[in-house]
C-alpha positions as CSV (number, residue, x, y, z in Angstrom):
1,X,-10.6,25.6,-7.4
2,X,-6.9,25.7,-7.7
3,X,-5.1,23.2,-6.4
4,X,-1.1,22.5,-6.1
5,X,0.2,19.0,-5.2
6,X,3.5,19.0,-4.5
7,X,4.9,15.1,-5.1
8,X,3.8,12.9,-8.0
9,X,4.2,9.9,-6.1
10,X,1.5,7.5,-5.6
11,X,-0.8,9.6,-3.4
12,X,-0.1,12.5,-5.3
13,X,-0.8,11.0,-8.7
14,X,-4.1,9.5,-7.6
15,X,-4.7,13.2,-5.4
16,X,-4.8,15.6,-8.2
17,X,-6.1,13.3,-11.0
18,X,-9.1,12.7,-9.0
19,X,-9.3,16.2,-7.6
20,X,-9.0,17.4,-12.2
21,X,-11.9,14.8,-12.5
22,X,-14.7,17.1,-10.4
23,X,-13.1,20.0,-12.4
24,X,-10.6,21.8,-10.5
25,X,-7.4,23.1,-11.5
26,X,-4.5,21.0,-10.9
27,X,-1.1,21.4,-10.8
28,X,1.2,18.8,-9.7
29,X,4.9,19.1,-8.5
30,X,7.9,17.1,-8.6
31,X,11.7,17.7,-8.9
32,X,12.2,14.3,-11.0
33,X,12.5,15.9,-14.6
34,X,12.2,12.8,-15.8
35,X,9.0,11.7,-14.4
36,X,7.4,15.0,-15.0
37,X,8.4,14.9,-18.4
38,X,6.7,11.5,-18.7
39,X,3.7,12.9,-17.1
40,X,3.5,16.0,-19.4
41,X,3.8,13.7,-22.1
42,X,0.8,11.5,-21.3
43,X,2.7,8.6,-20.0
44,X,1.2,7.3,-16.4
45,X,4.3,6.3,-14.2
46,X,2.0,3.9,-11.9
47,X,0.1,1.2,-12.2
48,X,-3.8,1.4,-10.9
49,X,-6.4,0.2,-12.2
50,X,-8.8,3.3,-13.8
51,X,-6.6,5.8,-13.2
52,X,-5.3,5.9,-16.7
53,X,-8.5,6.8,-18.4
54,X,-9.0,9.8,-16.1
55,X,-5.6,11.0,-16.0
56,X,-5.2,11.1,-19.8
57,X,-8.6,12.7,-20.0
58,X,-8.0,16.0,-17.6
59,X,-4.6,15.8,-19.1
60,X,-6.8,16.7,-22.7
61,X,-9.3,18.9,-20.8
62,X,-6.0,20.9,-19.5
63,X,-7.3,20.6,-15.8
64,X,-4.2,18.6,-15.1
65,X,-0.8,19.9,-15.3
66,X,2.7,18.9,-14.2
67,X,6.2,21.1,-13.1
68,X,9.0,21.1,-12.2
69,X,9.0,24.6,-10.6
70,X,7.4,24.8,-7.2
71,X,6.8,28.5,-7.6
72,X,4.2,28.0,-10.5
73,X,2.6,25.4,-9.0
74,X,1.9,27.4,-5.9
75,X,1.5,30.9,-6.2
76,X,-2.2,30.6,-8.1
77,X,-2.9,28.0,-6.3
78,X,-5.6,27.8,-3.0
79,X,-4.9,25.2,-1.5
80,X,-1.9,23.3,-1.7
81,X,-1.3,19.3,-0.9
82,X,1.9,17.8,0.1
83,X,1.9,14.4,-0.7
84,X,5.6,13.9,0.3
85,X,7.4,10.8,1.1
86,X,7.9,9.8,5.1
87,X,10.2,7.1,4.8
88,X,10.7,5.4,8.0
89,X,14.4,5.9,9.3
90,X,16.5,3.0,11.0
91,X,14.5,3.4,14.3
92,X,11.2,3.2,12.5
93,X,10.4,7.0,12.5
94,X,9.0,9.0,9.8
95,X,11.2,10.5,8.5
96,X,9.9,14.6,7.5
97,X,13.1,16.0,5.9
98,X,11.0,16.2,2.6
99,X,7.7,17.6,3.8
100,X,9.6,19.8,6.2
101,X,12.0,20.9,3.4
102,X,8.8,21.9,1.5
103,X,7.3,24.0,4.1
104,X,11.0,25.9,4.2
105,X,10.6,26.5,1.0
106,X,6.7,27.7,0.7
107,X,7.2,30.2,3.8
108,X,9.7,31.8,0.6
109,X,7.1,32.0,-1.8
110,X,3.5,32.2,-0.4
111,X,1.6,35.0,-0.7
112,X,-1.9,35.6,0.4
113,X,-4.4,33.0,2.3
114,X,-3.4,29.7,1.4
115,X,-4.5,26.2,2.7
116,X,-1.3,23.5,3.2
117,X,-2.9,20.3,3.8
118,X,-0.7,17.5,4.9
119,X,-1.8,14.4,2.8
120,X,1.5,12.3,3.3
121,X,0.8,10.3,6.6
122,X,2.7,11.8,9.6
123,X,3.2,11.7,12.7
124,X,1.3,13.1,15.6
125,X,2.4,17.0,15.8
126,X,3.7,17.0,11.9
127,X,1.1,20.3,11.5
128,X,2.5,22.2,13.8
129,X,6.0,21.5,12.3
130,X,5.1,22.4,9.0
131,X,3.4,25.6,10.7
132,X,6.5,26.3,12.2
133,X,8.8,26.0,9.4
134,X,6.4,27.8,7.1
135,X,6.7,31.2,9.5
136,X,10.7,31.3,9.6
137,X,10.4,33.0,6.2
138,X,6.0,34.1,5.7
139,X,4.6,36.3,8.3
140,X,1.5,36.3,6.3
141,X,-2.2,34.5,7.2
142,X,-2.2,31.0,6.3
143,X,-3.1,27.2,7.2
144,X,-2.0,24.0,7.7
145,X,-4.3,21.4,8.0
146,X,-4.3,17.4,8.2
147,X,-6.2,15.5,5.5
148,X,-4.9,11.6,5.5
149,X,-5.8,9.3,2.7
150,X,-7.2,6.5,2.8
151,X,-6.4,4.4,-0.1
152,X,-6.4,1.1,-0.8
153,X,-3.4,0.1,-3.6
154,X,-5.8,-1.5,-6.6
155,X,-8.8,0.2,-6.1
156,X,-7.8,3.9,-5.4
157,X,-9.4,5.7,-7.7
158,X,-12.9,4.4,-6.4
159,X,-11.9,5.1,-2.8
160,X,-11.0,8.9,-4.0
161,X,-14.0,9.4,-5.5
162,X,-16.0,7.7,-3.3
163,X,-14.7,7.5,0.1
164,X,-16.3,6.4,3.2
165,X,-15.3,9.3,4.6
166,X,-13.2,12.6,4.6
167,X,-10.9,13.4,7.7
168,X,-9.8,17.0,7.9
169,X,-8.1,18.4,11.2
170,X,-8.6,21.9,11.1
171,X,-9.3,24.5,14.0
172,X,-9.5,27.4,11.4
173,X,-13.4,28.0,10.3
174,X,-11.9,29.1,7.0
175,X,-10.1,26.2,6.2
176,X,-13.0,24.3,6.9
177,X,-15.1,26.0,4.3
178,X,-12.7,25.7,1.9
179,X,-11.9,21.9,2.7
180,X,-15.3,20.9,3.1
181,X,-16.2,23.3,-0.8
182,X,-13.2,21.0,-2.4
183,X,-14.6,17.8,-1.1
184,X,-18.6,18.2,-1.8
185,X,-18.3,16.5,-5.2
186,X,-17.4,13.3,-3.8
187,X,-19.4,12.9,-0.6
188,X,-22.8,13.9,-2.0
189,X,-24.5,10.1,-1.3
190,X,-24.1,11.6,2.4
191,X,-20.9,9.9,3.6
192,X,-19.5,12.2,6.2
193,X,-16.6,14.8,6.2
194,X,-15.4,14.7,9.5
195,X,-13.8,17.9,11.1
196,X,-11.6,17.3,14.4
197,X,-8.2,18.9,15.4
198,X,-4.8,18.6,13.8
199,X,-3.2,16.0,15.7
200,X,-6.1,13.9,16.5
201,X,-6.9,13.5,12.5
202,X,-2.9,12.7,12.3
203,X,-3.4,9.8,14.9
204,X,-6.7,8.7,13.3
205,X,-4.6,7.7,9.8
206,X,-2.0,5.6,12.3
207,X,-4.9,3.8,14.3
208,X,-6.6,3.1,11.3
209,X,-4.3,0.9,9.2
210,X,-2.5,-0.3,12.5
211,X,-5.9,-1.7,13.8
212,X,-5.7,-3.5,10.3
213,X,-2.7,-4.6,10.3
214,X,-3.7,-6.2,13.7
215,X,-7.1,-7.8,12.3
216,X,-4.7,-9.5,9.8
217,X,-1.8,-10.5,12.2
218,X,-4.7,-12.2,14.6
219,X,-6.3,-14.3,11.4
220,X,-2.7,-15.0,11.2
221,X,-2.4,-16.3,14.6
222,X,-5.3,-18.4,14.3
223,X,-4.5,-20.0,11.6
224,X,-1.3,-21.2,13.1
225,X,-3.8,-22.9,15.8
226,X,-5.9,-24.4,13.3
227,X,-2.9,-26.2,11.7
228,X,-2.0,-27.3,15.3
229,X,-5.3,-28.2,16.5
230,X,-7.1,-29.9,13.3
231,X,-9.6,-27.0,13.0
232,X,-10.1,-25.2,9.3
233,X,-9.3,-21.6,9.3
234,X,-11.8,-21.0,6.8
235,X,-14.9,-22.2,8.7
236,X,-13.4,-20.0,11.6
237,X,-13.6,-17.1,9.8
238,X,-17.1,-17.6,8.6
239,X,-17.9,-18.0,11.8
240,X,-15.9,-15.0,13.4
241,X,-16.7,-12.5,10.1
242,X,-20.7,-12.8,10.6
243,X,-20.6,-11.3,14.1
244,X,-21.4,-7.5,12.6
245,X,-19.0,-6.2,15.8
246,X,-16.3,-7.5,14.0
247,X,-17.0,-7.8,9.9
248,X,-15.7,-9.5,7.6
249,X,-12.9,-7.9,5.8
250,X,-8.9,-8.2,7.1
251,X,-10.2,-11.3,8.3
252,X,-8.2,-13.7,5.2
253,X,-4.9,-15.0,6.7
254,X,-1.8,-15.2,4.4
255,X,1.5,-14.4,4.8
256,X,1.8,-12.0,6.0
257,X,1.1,-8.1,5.2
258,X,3.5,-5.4,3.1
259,X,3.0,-2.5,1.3
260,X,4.3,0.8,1.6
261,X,1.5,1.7,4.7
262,X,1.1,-0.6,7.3
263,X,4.8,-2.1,7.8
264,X,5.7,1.8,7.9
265,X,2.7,3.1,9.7
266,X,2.9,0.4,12.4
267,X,6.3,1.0,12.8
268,X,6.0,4.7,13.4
269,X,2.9,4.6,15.6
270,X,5.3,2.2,17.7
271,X,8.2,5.1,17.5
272,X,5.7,7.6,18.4
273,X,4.6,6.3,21.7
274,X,7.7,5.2,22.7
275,X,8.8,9.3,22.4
276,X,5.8,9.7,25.0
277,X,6.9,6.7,27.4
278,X,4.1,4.7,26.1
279,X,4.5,0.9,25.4
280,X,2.6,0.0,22.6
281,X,2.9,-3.8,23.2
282,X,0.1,-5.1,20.9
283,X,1.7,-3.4,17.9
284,X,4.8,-4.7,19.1
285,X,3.8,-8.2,18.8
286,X,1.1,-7.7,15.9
287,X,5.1,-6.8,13.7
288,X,6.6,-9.6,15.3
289,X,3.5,-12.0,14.0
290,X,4.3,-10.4,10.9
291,X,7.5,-11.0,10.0
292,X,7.2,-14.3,11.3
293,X,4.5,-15.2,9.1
294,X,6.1,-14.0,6.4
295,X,8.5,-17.0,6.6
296,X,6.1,-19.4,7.4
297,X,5.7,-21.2,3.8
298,X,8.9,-21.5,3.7
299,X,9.3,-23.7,6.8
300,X,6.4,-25.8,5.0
301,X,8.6,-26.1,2.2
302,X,11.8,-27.0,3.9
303,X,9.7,-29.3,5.9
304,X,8.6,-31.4,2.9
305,X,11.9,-31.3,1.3
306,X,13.7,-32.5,4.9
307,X,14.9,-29.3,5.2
308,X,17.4,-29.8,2.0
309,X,16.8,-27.2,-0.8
310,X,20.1,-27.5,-2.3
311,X,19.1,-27.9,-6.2
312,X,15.6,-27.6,-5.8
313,X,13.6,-25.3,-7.8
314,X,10.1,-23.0,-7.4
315,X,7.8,-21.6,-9.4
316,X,6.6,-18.9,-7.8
317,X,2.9,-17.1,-8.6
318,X,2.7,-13.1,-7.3
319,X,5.3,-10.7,-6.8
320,X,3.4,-7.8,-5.7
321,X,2.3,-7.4,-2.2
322,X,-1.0,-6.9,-3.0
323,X,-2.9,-8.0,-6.3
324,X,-3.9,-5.3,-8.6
325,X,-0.7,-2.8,-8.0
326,X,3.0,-3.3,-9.0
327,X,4.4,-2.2,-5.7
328,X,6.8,-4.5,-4.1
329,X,7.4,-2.6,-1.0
330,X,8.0,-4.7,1.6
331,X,6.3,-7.7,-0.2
332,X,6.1,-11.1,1.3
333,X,7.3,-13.0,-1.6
334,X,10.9,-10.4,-1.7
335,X,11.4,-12.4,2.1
336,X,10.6,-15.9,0.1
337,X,12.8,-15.9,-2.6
338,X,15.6,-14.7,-0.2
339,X,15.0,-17.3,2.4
340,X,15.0,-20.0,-0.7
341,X,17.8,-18.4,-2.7
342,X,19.7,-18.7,0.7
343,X,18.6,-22.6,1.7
344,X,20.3,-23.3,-2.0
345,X,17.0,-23.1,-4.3
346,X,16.6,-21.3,-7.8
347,X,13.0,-19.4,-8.6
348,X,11.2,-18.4,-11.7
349,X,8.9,-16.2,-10.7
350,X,5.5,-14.6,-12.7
351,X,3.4,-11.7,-11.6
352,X,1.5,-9.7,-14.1
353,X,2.6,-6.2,-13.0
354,X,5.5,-5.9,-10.7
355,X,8.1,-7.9,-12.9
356,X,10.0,-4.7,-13.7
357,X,9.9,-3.2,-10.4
358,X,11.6,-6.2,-9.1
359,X,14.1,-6.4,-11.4
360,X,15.2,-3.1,-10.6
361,X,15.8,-4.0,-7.1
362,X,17.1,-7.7,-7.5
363,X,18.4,-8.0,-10.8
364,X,19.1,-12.0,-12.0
365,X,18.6,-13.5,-8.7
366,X,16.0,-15.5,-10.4
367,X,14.3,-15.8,-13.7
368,X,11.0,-14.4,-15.1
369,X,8.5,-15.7,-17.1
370,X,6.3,-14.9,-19.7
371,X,3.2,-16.0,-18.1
372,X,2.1,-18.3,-15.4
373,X,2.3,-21.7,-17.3
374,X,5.9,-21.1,-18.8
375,X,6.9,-20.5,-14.8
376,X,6.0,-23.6,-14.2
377,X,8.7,-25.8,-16.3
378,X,10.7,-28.2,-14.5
379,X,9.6,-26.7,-10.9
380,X,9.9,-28.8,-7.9
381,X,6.6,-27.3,-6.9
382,X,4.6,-24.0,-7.2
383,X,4.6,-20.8,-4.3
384,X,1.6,-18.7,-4.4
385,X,2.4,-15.4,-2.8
386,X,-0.2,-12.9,-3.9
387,X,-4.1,-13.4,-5.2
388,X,-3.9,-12.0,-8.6
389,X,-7.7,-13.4,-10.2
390,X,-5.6,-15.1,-13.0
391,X,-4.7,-17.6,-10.2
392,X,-8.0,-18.3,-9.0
393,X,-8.9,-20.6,-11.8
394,X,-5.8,-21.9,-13.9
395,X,-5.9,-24.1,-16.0
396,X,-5.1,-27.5,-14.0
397,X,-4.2,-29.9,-17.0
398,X,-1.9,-27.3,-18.2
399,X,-0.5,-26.9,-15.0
400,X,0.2,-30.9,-14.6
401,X,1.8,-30.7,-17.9
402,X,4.2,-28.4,-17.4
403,X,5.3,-28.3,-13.6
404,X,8.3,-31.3,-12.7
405,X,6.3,-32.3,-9.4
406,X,2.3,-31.7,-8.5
407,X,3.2,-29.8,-5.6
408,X,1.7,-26.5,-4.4
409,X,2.5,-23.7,-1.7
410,X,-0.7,-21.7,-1.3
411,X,0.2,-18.4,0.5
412,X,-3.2,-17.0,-0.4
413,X,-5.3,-19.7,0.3
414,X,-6.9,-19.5,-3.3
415,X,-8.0,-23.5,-4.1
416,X,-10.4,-25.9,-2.7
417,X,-8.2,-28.5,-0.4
418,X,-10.4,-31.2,-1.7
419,X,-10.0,-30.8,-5.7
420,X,-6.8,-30.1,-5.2
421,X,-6.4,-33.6,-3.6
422,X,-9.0,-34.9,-6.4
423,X,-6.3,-33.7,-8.8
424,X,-3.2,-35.6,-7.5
425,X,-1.7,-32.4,-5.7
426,X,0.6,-32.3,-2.8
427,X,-1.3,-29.1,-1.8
428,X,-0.3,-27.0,1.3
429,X,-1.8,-23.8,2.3
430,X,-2.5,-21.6,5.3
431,X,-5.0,-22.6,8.4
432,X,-6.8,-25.5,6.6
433,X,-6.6,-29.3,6.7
């Protein structure tokens, strides 16, 4: 098939490499020159894992292309993707000024049957918007259709080409043949493609990653009672995980959640049923938990230190909200160094992929290092924010070597309480004894 994606972002990225991969025709949109000049050139402009190999190789087989001009991205194309930005506004709403500008713009262009599939996440009604917008300017047949990803930062290219399953809203029989033809490749092990009206497949995207960021804000919670009540979080979750009603994933507590989906998502599902007089108070706390526990380190810290950071300084382990990205949207560690930077402390700080992106949006606030060890020189004690493997199993004499004081913050839960206390560490971490 031809395709068009219009927004190189990453959804887009990931979108039409994958879609290249089972040998469609891609073309992929933007209106930064720049970036699509670095994508023409070969250069990947995010980071995740496996998609560079793939990417560079439909690049070579000419299945992938990039532009600037939304006219020859389109007017071949079949069906076309909009993988937009929906940034959420001051009240928490999606904001669709760029998926809406889009469709003003296609209802110039299109001609003949075309499928527009809305990939960006949206909120409920967003098709017939984009409908609507579209038919100011084209009188001619066409479709709109809802089609939202589900991908997980880190391993996206595996849930593209595998997913567990493929949510279209559609009502139109032809856009269902063609939706269901574009997605056969990746579904043949039987996993399901599951058809269902326009705004019910827009509210299925919002339920999903809301009900996960509530799995995670709940672990959250009971870890809090574990450290109140002498009970291990861990041994909690074993026991809660292993009931098959309720699985085991979502189910680590931390600090807290980030990302650029479910701080936004949950924040626009809220939105969205307060415009309908609905009071979504679950969501409402499970963002309240989550800001909360975003801070909730620190208030271990400043508890050790008797609430006196002046001149104290962290190492701190993870940047990222997530490992295996470089995305520091709305990243849990971003809230730690300005809480500490605030109380009076100083921060080095090593992550092995979002060290540039952070820069660009804090500059020297604090210092970066090499690798993990050097980050640890003269630190009044190490802050684990995010789970990258390299943390799992450092090397503990190095580590004694280098930090000023044995003296760990584990966000992520990643060592065994006991060796830790075997090894001379003051060693704090989240739920457990």
């Amino acid at each position: 098939m031809k395709i068009a994606v219009v927004g190189t972002g990453y959804v887009g990225l990931v979108t039409g490499t994958c879609f290249a991969e089972t040998g469609n025709k891609v073309t992929c949109v933007d209106i930064d020159e720049t970036k699509v000049n670095k994508l023409k050139s070969g250069n990947i402009t995010i980071y995740e894992p496996g998609l560079e190999k793939i990417f560079l190789r439909n690049i070579k087989e000419n299945r992938l292309k990039f532009t600037t001009n939304l006219v020859d991205a389109v007017i071949d194309a079949e069906i076309i993707f909009l993988a937009l930005p929906t940034p959420p506004g001051a009240d928490g709403s999606a904001d669709l000024k760029y998926v809406l500008g889009v469709a003003d713009q296609l209802g110039k262009i299109l001609s003949g049957y075309k499928v527009i599939v809305n990939k960006s996440t949206v909120p409920v009604g967003t098709a017939d918007k984009v409908k609507a917008a579209i038919e100011k300017n084209y009188s001619g047949v066409f479709d709109v259709v809802s089609n939202p990803e589900f991908l997980r930062e880190g391993v996206a290219v595996d849930d593209f080409m595998k997913p567990d399953r493929v949510v279209v809203g559609t009502k139109s029989e032809s856009a269902k043949k063609l939706m269901s033809d574009l997605y056969a490749p990746f579904v043949r092990q039987g996993n399901p493609i599951i058809f269902m009206d326009e705004r019910s497949s827009e509210l299925t995207k919002y339920a999903a990653n809301s009900f996960l960021a509530t799995k995670i804000s709940f672990m959250n919670e009971i870890a809090q009672l574990c450290e109140r009540m002498g009970a291990d979080v861990d041994m909690v979750r074993s026991g809660v995980g292993s009931d098959e009603r309720i699985g085991k994933r979502f189910l680590f507590p931390g600090i807290g959640y980030g990302g650029s989906c479910f701080p936004k998502d949950v924040q626009a599902l809220i939105m969205s049923s307060d415009e309908v007089d609905y009071d979504f108070e679950i969501l409402k706390s499970v963002e309240k938990v989550n800001a909360r526990q975003k801070l909730h380190i620190v208030q271990k810290i400043k508890t050790y230190f008797n609430n006196d950071l002046r001149g104290k300084h962290f190492s701190l382990w993870g940047l990222a909200f997530k490992p295996n990205t470089d995305d520091i949207r709305e990243a849990p560690a971003l809230v730690i160094i300005d809480s500490l930077i605030e109380a009076g402390a100083t921060i080095c700080a090593y992550d092995p992929e979002a060290i540039p992106n952070v820069k660009k949006q804090i500059g020297d606030k604090i210092k970066y290092a090499e690798n993990q060890y050097e980050a640890l020189v003269n630190a009044d004690g190490l802050i684990i924010a995010t789970e990258w493997s390299e943390f799992r199993t450092p090397d503990f004499e190095i580590m004694g070597n280098k930090i000023k004081s044995k003296i760990i913050f584990d966000g992520r839960n990643l060592f065994d309480v006991n060796k830790m206390n075997e090894l001379g560490y003051y060693y704090k971490s989240i739920g457990r004894k």
